[in-house]
MIZADO-920043 format. One record per residue (C-alpha): chain; residue number from 1; y, x, z. Coordinates in nm, 4 decimals. Example, Ala and Ser with C-alpha at 12.3 -4.5 7.8 and 13.67 -1.06 7.14 Angstrom:
<sites>
@cadena: A&num: 1&Y: -0.4500&X: 1.2300&Z: 0.7800 .
@cadena: A&num: 2&Y: -0.1060&X: 1.3670&Z: 0.7140 .
</sites>
This chain:
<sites>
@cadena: A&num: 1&Y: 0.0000&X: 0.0000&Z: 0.0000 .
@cadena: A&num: 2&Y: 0.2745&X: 0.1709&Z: -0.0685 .
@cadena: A&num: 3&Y: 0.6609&X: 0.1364&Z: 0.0089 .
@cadena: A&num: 4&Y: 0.7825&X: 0.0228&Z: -0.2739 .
@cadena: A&num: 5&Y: 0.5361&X: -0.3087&Z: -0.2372 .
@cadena: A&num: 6&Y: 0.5982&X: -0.3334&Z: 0.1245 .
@cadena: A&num: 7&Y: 0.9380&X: -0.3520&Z: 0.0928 .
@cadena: A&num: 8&Y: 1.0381&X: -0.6569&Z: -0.1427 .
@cadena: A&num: 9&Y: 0.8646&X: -0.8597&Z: 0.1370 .
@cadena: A&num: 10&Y: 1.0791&X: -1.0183&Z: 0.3693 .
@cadena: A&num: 11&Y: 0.9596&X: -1.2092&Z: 0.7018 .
@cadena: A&num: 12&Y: 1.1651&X: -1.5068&Z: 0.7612 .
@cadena: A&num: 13&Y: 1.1638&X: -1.4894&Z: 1.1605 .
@cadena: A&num: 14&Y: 1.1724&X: -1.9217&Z: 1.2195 .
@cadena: A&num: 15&Y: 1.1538&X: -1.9154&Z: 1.5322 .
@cadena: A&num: 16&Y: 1.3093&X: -2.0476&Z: 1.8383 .
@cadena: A&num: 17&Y: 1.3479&X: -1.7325&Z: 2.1128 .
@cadena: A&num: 18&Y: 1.4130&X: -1.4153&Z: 2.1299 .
@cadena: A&num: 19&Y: 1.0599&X: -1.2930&Z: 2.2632 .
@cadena: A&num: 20&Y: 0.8795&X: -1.4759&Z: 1.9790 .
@cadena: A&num: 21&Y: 1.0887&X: -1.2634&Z: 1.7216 .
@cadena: A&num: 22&Y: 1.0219&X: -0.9653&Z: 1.9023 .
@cadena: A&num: 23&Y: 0.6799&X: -1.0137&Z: 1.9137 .
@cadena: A&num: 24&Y: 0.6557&X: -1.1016&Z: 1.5469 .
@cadena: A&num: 25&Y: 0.8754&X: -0.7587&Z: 1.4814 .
@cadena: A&num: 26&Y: 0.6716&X: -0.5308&Z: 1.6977 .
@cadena: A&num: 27&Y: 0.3511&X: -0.6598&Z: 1.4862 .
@cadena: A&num: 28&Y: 0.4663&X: -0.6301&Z: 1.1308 .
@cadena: A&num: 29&Y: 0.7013&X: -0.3304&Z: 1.2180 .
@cadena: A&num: 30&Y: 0.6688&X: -0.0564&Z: 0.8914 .
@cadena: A&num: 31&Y: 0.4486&X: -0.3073&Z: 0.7593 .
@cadena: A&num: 32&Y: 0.7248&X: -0.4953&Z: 0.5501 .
@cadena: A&num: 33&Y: 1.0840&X: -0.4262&Z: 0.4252 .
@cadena: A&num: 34&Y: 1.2998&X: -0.7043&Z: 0.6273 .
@cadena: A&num: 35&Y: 1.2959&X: -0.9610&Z: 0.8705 .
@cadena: A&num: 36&Y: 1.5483&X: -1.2564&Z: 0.7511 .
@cadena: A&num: 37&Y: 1.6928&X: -1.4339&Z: 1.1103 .
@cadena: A&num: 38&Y: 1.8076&X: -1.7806&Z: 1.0285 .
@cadena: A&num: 39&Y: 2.0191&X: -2.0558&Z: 1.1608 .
@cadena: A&num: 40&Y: 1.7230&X: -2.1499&Z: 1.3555 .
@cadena: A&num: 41&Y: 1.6753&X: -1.8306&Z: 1.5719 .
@cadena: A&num: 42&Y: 2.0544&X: -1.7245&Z: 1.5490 .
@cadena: A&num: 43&Y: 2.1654&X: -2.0650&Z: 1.7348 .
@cadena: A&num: 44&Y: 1.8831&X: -1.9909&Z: 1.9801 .
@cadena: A&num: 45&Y: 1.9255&X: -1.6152&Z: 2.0789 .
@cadena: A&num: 46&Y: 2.2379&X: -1.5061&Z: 1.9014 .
@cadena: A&num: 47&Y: 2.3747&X: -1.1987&Z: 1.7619 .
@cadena: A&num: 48&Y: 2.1686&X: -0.9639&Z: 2.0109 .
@cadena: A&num: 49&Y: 1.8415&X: -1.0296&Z: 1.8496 .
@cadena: A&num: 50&Y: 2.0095&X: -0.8744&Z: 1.5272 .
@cadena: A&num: 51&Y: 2.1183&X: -0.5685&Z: 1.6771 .
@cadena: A&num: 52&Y: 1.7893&X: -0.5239&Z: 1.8723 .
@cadena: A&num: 53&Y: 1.6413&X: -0.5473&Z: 1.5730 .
@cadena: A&num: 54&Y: 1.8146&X: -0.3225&Z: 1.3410 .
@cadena: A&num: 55&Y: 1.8418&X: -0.1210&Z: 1.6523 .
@cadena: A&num: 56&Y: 1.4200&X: -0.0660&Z: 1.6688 .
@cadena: A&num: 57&Y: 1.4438&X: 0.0747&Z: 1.2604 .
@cadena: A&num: 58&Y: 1.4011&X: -0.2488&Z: 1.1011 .
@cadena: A&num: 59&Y: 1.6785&X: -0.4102&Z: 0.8622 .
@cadena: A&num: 60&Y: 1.7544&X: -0.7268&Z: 0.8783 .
@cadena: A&num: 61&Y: 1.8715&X: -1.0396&Z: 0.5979 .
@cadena: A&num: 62&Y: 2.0976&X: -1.2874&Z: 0.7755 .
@cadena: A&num: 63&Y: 2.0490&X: -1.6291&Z: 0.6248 .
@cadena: A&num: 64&Y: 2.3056&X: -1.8402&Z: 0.8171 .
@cadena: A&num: 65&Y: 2.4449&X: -1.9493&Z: 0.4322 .
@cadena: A&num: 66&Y: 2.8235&X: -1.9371&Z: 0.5084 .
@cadena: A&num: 67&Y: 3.0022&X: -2.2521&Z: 0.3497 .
@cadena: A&num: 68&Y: 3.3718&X: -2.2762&Z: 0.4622 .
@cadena: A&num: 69&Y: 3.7044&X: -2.2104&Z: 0.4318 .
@cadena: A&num: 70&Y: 3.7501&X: -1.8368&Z: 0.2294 .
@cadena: A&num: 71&Y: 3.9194&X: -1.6996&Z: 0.5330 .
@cadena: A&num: 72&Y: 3.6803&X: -1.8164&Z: 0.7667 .
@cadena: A&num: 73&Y: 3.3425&X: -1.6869&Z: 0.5174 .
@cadena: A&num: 74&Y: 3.5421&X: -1.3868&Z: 0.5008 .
@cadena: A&num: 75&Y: 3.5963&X: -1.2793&Z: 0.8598 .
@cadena: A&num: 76&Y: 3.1965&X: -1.3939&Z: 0.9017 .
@cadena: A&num: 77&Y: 3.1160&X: -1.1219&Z: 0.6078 .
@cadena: A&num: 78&Y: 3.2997&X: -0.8788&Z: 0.8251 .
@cadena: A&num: 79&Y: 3.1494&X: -0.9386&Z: 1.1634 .
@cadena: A&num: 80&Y: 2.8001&X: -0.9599&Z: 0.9446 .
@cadena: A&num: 81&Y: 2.8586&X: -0.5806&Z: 0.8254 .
@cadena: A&num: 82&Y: 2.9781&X: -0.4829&Z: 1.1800 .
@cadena: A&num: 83&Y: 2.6240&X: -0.6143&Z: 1.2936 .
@cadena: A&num: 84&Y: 2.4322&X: -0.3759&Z: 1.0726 .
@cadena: A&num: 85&Y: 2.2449&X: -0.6088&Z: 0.8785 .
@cadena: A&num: 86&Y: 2.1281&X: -0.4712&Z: 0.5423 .
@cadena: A&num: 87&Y: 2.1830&X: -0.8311&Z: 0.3436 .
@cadena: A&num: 88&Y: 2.3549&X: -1.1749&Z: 0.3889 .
@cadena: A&num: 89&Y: 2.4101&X: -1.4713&Z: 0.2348 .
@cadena: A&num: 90&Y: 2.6669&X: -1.7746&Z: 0.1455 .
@cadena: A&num: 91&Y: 2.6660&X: -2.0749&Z: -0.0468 .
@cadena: A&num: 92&Y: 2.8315&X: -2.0365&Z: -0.4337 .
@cadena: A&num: 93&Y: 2.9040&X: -2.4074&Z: -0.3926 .
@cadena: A&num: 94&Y: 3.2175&X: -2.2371&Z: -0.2031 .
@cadena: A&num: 95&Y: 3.3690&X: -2.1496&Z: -0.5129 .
@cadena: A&num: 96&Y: 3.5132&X: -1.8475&Z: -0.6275 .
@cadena: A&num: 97&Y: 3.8168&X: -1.7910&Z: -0.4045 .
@cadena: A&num: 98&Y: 3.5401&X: -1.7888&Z: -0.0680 .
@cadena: A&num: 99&Y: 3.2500&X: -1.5405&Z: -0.2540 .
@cadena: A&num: 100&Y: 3.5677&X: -1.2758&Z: -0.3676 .
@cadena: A&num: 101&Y: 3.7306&X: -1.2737&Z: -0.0539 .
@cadena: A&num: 102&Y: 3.4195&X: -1.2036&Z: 0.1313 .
@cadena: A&num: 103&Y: 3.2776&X: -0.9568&Z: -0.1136 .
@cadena: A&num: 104&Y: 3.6416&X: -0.7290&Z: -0.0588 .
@cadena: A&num: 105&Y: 3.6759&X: -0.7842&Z: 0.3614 .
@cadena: A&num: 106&Y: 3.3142&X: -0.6529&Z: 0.3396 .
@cadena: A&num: 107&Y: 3.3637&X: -0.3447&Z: 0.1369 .
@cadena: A&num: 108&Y: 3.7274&X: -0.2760&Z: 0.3145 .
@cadena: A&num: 109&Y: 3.5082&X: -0.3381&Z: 0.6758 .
@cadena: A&num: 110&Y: 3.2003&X: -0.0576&Z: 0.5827 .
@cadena: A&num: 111&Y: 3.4739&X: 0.1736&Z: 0.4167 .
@cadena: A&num: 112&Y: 3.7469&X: 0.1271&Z: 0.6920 .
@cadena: A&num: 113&Y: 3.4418&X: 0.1945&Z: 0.9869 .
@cadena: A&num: 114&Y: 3.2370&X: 0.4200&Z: 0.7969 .
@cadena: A&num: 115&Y: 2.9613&X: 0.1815&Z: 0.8261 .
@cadena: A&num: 116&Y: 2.6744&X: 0.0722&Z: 0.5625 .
@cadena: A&num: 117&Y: 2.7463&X: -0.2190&Z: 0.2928 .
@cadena: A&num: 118&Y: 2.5111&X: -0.4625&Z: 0.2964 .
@cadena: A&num: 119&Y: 2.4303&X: -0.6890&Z: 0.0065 .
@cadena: A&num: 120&Y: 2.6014&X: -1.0208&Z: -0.0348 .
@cadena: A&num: 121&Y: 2.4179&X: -1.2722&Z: -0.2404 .
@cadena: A&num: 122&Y: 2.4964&X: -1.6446&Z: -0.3031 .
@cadena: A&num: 123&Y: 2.2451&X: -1.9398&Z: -0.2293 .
@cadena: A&num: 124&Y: 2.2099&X: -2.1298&Z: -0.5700 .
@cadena: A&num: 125&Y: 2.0088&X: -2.4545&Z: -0.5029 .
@cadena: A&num: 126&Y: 1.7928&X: -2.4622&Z: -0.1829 .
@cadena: A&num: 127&Y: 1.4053&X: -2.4530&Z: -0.2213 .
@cadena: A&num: 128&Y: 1.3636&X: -2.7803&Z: -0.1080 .
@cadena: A&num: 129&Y: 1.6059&X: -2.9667&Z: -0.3319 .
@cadena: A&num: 130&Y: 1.4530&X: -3.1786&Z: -0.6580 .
@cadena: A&num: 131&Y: 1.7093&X: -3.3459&Z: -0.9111 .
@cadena: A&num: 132&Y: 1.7782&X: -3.6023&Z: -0.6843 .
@cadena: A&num: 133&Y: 1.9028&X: -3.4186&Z: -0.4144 .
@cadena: A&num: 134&Y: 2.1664&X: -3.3159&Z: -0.6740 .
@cadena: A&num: 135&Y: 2.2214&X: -3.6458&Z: -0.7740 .
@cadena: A&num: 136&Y: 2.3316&X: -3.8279&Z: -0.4376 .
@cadena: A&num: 137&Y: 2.5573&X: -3.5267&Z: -0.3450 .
@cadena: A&num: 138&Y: 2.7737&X: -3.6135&Z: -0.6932 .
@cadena: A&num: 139&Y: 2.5685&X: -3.3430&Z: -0.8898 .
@cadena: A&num: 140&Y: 2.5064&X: -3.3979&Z: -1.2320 .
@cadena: A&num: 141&Y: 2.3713&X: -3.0997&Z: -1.3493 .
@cadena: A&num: 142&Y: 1.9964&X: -3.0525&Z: -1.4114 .
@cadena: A&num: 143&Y: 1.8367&X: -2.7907&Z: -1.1395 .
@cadena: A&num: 144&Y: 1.8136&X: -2.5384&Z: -1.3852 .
@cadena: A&num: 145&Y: 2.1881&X: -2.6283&Z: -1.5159 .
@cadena: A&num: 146&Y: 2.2898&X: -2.5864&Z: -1.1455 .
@cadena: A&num: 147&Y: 2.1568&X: -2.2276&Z: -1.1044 .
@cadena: A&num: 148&Y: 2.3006&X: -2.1170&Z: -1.4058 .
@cadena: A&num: 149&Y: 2.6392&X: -2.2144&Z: -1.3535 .
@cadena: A&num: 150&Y: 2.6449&X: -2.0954&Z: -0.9937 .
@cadena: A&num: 151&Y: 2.4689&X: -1.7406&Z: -1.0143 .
@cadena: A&num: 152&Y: 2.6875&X: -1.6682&Z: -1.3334 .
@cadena: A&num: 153&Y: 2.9944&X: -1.7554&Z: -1.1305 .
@cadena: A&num: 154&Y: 2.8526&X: -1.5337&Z: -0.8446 .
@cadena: A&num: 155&Y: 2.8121&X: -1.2557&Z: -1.1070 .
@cadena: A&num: 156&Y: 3.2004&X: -1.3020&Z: -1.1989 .
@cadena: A&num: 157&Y: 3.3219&X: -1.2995&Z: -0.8080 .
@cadena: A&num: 158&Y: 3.1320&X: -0.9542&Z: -0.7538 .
@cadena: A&num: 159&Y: 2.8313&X: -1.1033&Z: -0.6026 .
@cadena: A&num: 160&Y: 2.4830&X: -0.8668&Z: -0.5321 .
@cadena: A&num: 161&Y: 2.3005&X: -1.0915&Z: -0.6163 .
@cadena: A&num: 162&Y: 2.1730&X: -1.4969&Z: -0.5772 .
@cadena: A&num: 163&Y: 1.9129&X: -1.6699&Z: -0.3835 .
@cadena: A&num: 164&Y: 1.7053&X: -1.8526&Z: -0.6513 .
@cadena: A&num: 165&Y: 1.3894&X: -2.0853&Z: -0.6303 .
@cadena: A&num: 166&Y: 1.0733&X: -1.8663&Z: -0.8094 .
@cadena: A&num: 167&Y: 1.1031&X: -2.0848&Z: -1.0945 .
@cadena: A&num: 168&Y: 1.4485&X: -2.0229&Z: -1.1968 .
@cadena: A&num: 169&Y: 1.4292&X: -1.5859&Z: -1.1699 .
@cadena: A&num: 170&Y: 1.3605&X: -1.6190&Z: -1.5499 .
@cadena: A&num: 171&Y: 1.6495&X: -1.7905&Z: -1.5903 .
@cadena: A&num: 172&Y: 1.8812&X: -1.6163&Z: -1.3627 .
@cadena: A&num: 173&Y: 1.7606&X: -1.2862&Z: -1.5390 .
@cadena: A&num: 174&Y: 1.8449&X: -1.4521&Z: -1.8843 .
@cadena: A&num: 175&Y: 2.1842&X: -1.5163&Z: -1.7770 .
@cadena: A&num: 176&Y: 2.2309&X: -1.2515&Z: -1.5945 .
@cadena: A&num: 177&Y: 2.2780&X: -0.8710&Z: -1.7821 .
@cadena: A&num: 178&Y: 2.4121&X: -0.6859&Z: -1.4957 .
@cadena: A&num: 179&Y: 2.1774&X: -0.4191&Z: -1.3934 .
@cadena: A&num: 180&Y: 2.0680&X: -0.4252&Z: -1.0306 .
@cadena: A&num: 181&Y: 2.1904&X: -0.7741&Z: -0.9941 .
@cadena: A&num: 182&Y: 1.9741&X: -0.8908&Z: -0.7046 .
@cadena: A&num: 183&Y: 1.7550&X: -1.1984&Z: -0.7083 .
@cadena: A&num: 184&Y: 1.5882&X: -1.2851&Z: -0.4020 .
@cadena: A&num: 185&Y: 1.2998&X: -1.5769&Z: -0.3721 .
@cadena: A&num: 186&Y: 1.2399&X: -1.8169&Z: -0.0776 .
@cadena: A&num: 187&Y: 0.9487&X: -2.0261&Z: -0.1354 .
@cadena: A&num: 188&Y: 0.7012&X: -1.7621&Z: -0.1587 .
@cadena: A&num: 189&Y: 0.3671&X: -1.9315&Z: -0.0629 .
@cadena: A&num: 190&Y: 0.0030&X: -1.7870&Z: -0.0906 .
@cadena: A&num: 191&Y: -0.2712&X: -1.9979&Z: -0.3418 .
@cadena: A&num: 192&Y: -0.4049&X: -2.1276&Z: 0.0041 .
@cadena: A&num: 193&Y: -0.1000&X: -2.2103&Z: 0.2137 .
@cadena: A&num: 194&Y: 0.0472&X: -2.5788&Z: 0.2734 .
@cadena: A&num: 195&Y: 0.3562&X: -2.6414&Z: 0.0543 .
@cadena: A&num: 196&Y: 0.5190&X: -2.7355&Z: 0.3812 .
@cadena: A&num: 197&Y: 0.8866&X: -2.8641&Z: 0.2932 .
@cadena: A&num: 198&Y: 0.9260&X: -2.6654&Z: 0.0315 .
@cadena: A&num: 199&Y: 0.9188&X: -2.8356&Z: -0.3410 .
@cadena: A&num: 200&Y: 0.9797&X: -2.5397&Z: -0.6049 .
@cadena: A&num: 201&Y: 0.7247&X: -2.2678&Z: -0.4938 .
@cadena: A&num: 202&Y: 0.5074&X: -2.0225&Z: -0.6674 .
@cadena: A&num: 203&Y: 0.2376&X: -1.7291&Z: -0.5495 .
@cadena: A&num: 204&Y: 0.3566&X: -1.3908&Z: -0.4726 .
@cadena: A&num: 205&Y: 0.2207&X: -1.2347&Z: -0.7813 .
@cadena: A&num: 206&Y: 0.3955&X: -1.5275&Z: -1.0135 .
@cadena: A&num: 207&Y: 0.7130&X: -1.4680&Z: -0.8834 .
@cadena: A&num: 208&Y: 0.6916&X: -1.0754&Z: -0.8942 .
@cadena: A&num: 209&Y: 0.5720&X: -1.1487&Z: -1.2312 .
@cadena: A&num: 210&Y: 0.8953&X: -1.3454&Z: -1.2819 .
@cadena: A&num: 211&Y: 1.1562&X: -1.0889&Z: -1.2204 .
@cadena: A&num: 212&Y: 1.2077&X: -1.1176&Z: -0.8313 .
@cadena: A&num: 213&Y: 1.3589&X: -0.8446&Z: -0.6263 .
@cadena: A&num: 214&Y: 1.2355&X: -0.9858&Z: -0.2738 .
@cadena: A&num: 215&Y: 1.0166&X: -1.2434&Z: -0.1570 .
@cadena: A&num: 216&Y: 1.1039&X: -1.3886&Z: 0.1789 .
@cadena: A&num: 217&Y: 0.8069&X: -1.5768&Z: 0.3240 .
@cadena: A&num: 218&Y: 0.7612&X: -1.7483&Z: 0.6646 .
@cadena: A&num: 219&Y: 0.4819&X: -1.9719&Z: 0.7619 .
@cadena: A&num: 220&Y: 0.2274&X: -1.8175&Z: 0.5698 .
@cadena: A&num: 221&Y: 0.2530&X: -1.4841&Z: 0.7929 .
@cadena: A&num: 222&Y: 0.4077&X: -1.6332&Z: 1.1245 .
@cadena: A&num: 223&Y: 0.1669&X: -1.9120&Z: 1.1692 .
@cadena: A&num: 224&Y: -0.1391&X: -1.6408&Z: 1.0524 .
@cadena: A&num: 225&Y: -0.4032&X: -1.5549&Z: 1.3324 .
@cadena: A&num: 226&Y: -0.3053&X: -1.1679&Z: 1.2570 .
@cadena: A&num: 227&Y: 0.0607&X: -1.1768&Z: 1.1166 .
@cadena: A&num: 228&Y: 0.0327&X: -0.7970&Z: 0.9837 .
@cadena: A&num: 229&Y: -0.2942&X: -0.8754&Z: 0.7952 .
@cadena: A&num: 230&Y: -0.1700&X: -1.1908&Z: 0.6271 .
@cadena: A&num: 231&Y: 0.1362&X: -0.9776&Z: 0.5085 .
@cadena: A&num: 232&Y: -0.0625&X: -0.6906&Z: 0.4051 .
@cadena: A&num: 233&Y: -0.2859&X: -0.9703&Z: 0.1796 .
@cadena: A&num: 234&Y: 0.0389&X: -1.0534&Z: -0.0129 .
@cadena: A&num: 235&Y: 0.1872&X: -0.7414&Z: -0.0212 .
@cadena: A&num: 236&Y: -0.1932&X: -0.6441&Z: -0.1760 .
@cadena: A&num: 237&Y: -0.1255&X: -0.9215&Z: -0.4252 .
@cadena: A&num: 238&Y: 0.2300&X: -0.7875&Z: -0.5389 .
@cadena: A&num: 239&Y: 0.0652&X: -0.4612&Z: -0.6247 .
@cadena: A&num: 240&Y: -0.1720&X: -0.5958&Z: -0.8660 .
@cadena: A&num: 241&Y: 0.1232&X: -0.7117&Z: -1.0988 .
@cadena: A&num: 242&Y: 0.2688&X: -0.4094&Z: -1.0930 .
@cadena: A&num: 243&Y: -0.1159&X: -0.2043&Z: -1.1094 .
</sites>
């Protein structure tokens, strides 16, 4: 298994406390690239889990999908990069004023403190959206319309990268030319795994297959008797595509 499998696999830490995380870090420490700390476990223990994480040698993705004001996503992205977290997210929906703002207070923060830049990506359309979770929220783009328009408007504002259903990397990479543009690919779940709530999903391998730059997957791992061997089986199935 080596590194350069282990790390496009990120494990989304849904959990509620602080000692669950850290349980879940100290097994699948150097056996994946990231743990992603949501809204979930970020309303329940806060800003220290991060830094005790990225503290132990891991990096961390913070997916708390800022959607506000551009001042207020701004400042966020700044107090994001003081945290030392290696990637975070907001929603494109914000438009173009919120993603540029946040893009520059992040670079001016990491230069200004001599500090490490983390990626900033925009969420396209959630994993668990279908076209009529478009339509009652005044949308009447298709899906695949949707993720278009937003990750090219990312592209424009200076984004890393997007957060993009498996089954819209081949179009992001279509529409998309700019190399090392980022896509990363919630909804990751094993042949054998329960769909849970997610509706747009594909395997590991399909979505490597696709184009994707990360995989962040939850349940599959988390729930698993042995977390590090139920990584270590889809890491095991990225390296096929690329073998």
């Amino acid at each position: 298994m080596s590194d350069c499998h282990k790390n496009k696999l990120i494990v989304a830490l849904d959990v509620s406390t602080a000692r669950q995380a850290r349980e879940l870090v100290q097994a699948l420490q150097g056996a994946v690239g990231m743990f992603k700390i949501g809204a979930r476990l970020f309303t329940g223990a806060g800003p220290d889990i991060v830094r005790e994480i990225t503290r132990s040698g891991s990096r961390v993705f913070l997916d708390l999908k800022f959607h506000d004001i551009p001042s207020t996503v701004a400042a966020a992205g700044a107090e994001a990069t003081r945290l030392g977290v290696s990637l975070f997210n907001l929603h494109a929906a914000g438009g173009s004023e919120m993603m540029r703002r946040t893009v520059e207070a992040v670079s001016k923060t990491a230069d200004a403190e001599r500090i490490p830049r983390p990626s900033v990506i925009a969420v396209t359309v959630l994993t668990s959206a279908v076209a009529a979770t478009l339509s009652e929220t005044g949308i009447s783009f298709s899906i695949e319309e949707q993720v278009r328009t937003l990750s090219l408007l990312a592209e424009s504002c200076g984004m890393d990268g997007v957060v993009a259903s498996a089954r819209e990397i081949a179009l992001v990479r279509a529409a998309i030319k700019r190399e090392g543009f980022l896509v990363v690919t919630p909804g990751i779940r094993p042949s054998d795994s329960e769909l849970d709530d997610q509706k747009r999903v594909m395997t590991p391998a399909e979505a490597i297959n696709a184009g994707a730059d990360y995989l962040v997957v939850g349940r599959p791992i988390t729930g698993a008797k042995d977390p590090r061997q139920a990584a270590e089986r889809i890491i095991d199935e990225m390296a096929r595509v690329f073998a």
